[in-house]
C-alpha positions, 0 to 999 in steps of 0.5 A: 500500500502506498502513502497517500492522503493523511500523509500528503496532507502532512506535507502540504500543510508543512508547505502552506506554513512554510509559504506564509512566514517568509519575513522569518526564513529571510532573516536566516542566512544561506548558511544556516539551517532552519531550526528544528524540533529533531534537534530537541530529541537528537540523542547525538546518534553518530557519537553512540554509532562511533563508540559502539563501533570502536568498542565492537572493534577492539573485539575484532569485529569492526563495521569500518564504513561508520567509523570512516565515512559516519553519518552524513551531516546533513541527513543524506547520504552520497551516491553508493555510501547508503550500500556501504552501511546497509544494502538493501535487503541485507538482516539489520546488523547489531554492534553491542557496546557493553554487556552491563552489570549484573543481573543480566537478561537474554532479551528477545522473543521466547520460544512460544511467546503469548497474545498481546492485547491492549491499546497503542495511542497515535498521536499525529501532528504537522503543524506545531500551530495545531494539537496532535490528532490522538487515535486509540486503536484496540489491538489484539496481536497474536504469535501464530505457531510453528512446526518446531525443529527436530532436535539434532536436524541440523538441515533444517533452518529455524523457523521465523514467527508470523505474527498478526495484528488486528485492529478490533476498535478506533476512536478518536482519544480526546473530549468533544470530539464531533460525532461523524468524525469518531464514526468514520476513524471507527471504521479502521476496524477490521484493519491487520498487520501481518509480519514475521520475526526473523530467527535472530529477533529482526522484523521482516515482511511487513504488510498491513491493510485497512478495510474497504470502508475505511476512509481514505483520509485516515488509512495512514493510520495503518500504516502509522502503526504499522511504522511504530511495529518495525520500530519497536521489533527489535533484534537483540543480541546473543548475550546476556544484557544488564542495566548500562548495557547498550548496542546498536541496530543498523537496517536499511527501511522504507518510510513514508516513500523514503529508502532510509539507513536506520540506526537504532540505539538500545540502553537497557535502564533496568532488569527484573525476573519480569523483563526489562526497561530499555531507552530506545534512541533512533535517526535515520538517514535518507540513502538518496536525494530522491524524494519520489512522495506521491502527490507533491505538486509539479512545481515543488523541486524533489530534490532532497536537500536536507533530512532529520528523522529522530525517535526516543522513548523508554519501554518496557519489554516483559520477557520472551515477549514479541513486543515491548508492551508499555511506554512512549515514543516520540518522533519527529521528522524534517525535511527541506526540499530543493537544491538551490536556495536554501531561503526557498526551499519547501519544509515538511515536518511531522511529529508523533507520539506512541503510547503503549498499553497492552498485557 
């Protein structure tokens, strides 16, 4: 499914708001990028990817390309740098930067890991001048089960894990709210995510869908949710983790019609016999100047000048769980757009929080 309405009218609206405040982008100089709400939530990503590198490096296994080249400044990677990071298609690689201290955990998904149900709360915003748009969407998400693998077959390759999720209710998650427009989110029911976890603990496969009622301008949502899944699917490594402990996760993504170089930071702040409490930190780098977004008007330029996409959030992560099942995420996303004059250049921004509450 392609990312149509909700988000086009993210961009536009960024647009329109860039378009009618020129006296204040004229005041900046050509040197100077606009201010952003990323630089608020930066975790300062490159220095943890440097770190963890070199410290994966003193063990003999060193990913030379982030310690060389490391993350381009200015959000986009050079032609062919993207492939030196992650190829597309390639499993994420995990760089682990210290084990922690006692007691420790092996994170990830269990053997025959149990349903889920609950609540994630979007909360989506394109224009700091308006509130986030909150939509509760009840969940029911469900592990199928696979043939398990004879012992001492060493043929046989371990199975990854199909998971579904159902959406089994939506509304609007604010007072007032006018009746028609509860209606029409309420009929995002019926929605699925489908996805496997690979053997290693990485998310593959991604689908999701809406029914065929729901209305166009709120399908994103989906897709929304299905963006927050990938985020929160983590591979994680082999050995046990304790409180300090930290690693790296570097993918290759798609997001909003964007080939993406994700890299994602995992703390763990606190282990108990029930799990764990993990800070997760992420940005993301545009592998292209290629902003191919359906529907930009004709006129605006494409060309992607600058890109800043940034997360964090703390969660709570019950042990052999497929999810991490309580906490929030916050994110943010900017764009500039056009090549030439950075005082004309189009901006898009997009904000949203994620907020968990499934058992």
């Amino acid at each position: 499914m392609r990312p149509t309405s909700l988000s086009l009218v993210f961009v536009l609206l960024a647009l329109a708001c860039n378009k009618s405040e020129p006296k204040e982008e004229s005041k900046r100089s050509e040197s100077e990028a606009p201010p952003s709400k990323v630089e608020a939530l930066d975790p300062n990503l490159a220095e943890a990817v440097a770190a963890a590198s070199v410290n994966a490096g003193a063990r003999g296994a060193p990913p030379a390309a982030q310690v060389e080249g490391g993350p381009p400044p200015d959000g986009v990677f050079a032609p062919g740098a993207a492939d030196k990071e992650m190829v597309r298609g390639a499993q994420p690689k995990i760089t682990l930067g210290s084990e922690g201290s006692e007691p420790k955990m092996k994170l990830g998904v269990g053997k025959a890991p149990a349903k889920l149900s609950g609540t994630i709360q979007l909360a989506l915003q394109s224009d700091p001048r308006q509130g986030a748009i909150p939509v509760l969407m009840t969940l029911s998400i469900e592990p199928k089960k696979v043939d398990a693998v004879a012992e001492g077959d060493k043929a046989a390759a371990p199975a990854s894990l199909p998971v579904v999720i159902k959406v089994t209710g939506a509304k609007i998650d604010a007072p007032q709210v006018p009746k028609d427009l509860d209606e029409q989110i309420a009929k995002l029911k019926g929605s699925r995510i489908e996805y496997s976890i690979l053997p290693g603990g990485a998310g593959a496969g991604f689908r999701f869908d809406a029914p065929k009622g729901a209305p166009q301008d709120f399908r994103d949502m989906v897709r929304s949710l299905s963006d927050v899944i990938s985020l929160l699917t983590i591979p994680y490594p082999d050995k046990p983790l304790g409180a300090g402990g930290y690693f790296m996760v570097t993918s290759r993504d798609d997001f909003l019609g964007l080939d993406l170089v994700t890299y994602r930071l995992i703390k763990v702040k606190q282990v108990t016999p029930e799990g764990a409490t993990l800070e997760v930190n992420t940005k993301r780098y545009a592998a292209s100047r290629v902003f191919d977004f359906p529907g930009l008007p004709p006129e605006i330029d494409k060309t992607l000048a600058e890109f800043q996409a940034n997360s964090e959030g703390t969660v709570e992560l019950p042990l052999g769980a497929v999810l991490p099942t309580k906490g929030q995420v916050s994110s943010v996303l900017a764009a500039q757009l056009g090549a030439q004059d950075s005082k004309q250049r189009a901006v898009l921004q997009f904000q949203s929080r994620t907020q968990l509450d499934l058992k």
